[in-house]
N, C-alpha and C positions, 0 to 999 in steps of 0.2 A: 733745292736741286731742280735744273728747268728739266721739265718733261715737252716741253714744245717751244720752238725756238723759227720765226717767222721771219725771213730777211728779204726787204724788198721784194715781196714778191708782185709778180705780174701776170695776167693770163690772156691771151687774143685769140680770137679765132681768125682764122680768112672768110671772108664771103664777097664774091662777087670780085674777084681780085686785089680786096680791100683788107687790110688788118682791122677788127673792130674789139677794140681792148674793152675786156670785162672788169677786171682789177689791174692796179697802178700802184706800185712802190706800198704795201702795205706790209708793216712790222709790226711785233710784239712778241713778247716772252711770256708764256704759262712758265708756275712751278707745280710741282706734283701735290695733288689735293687740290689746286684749286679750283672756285665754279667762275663759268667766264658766259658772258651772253653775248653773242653779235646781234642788231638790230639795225632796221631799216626798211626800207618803202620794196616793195616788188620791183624785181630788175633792176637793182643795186648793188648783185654778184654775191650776195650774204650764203647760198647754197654751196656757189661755184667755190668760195673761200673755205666752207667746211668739208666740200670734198677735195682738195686741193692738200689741204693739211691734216685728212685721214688717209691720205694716200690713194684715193679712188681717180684721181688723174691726175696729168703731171702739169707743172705750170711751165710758162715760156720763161718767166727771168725771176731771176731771183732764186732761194731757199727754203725749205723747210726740213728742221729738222725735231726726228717724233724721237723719242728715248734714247739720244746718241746717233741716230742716225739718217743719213743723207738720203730724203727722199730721191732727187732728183738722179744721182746716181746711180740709181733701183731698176732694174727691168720691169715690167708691170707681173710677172709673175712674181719676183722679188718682193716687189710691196705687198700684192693680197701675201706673201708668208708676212710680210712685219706686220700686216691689220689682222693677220688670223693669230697671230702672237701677242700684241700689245692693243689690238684697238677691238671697241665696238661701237658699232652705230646703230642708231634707232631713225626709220624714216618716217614720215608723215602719213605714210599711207602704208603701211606696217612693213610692207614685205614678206609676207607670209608666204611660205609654199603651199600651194592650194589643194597639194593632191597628199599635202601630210597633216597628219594629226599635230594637235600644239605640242605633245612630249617629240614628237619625232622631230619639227622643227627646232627646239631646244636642244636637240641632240646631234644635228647637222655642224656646229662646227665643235661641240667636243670629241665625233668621228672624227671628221678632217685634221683634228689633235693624236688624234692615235690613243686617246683616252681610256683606261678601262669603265665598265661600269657606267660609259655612260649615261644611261638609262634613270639610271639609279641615283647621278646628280643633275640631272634634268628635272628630275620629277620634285625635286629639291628647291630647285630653282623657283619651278611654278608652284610649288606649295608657300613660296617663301612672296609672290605677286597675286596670292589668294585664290588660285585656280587648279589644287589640288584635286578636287574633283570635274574636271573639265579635260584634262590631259587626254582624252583618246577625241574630243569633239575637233573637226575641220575646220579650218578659217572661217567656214562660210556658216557653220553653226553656232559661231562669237559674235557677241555687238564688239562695235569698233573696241571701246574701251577694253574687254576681254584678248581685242588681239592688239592692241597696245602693250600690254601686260605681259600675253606671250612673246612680242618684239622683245620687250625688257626684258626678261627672261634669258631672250636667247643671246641679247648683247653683252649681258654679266657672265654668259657661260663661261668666258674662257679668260674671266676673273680679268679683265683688263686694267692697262697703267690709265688710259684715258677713253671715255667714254664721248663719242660725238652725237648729236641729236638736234632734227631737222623737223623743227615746228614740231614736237612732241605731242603737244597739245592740239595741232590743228585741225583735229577733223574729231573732237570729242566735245560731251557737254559740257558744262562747268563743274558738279559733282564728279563724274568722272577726270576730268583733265587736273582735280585737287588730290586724288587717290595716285593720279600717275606723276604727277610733280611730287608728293612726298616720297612716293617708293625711290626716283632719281635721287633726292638729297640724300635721302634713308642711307643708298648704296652707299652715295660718295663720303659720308660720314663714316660708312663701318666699315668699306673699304679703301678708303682714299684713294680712290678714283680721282683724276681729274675731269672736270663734267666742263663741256662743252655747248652751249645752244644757241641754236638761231632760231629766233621764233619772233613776232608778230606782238607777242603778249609783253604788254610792258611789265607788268603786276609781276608776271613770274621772269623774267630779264632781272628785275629789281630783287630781289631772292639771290643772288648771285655776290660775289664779290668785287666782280669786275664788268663792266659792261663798255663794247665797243660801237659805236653809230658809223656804218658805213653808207653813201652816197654815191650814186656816179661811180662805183669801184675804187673808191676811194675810203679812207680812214677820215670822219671828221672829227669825230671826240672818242677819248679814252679815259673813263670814268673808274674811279676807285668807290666803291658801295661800304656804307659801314653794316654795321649786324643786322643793324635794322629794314634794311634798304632802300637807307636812305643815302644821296651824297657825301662824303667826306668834305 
């Protein structure tokens, strides 16, 4: 079953009374459960393409469509409900709220859910990304890693069909960025997640089973990964 369905899409901005196209006619099909890498050089649109198909902005041409449904026909309040329903994201630079504790940020969108108990599966969450004892400390009393962990945390809260993640790894050490790559597979194995990333790192791209190179806002290769990851 496809859980993400990508049709020609395209994105341009205006400047200076110019259109200056970011991405160009790029397609492909996830199905549910799978792990998908996009990769390529800085200013290649590899970010603008993952928010684009988590619904965090709209494209000019073309489709995406997340668990049955037509982003582009969305109002932008419309999509944060489909990404606060079906998606989570992880960004590179955590996104923490700085004025909450990591349980309180874990708990911000199973609130916005109308969830009971919150509280109660937050704390869950972070027990379950090894910072059960960490839960009342502030962004700014975490190493990165620690609030990577709380990122993770707060993007499984609300138990998503696909997960997106932008340079997961890129502002961690190598010890660290192996604790946070297995916890992402972890999930997407025990919850069949479809896991999404654009990241830099070939090593963990290759962990994946599908891997895309984009260029110029363009698709250049579309690689199927065997178990090992290696090519097919």
């Amino acid at each position: 079953m496809a859980i993400l369905r990508v049709e020609q899409l395209g994105k341009s901005y205006r400047s200076g009374g110019r259109e200056l196209p970011v991405l160009q006619n790029i397609s492909f099909t996830l199905n549910a459960g799978d792990t998908f890498a996009i990769v390529g050089p800085s200013g290649s649109g590899k970010t603008t393409l993952l928010g684009l198909c988590a619904g965090l902005d709209a494209a000019t041409t073309g489709s995406v469509e997340l668990n049955g449904i037509r982003l582009e026909r969305l109002s932008e309040d419309e999509r944060a409900q489909v990404r606060n329903q079906h998606v989570g994201f992880i960004f590179q630079n955590f996104q923490l709220i700085p004025t909450l504790t990591a349980l309180e940020n874990v708990m911000v969108p199973l609130e916005l859910r109308g969830e009971k108990q919150a509280d109660k599966r937050a704390l869950e969450l972070l027990e379950r990304v090894g910072l059960h004892n960490r839960h009342h400390h502030y962004p700014t009393q975490l190493s990165g890693g620690e609030q990577q962990r709380v990122a993770l945390a707060r993007a499984f809260s609300n138990q998503p069909k696909i997960l997106f993640a932008d340079e997961p790894t890129g502002n961690l050490d190598a010890e660290t960025s192996e604790k946070v790559v297995n916890l992402l597979f972890e999930l997407n194995r025990e919850q069949g997640t479809t896991l999404v990333l654009v990241t830099h790192d070939l090593e963990l791209a290759g962990k994946t089973q599908r891997l895309i190179r984009v260029k110029g806002g363009q698709v250049i290769s579309d690689s199927v990964m065997a178990e090992s990851g290696s090519r097919l």
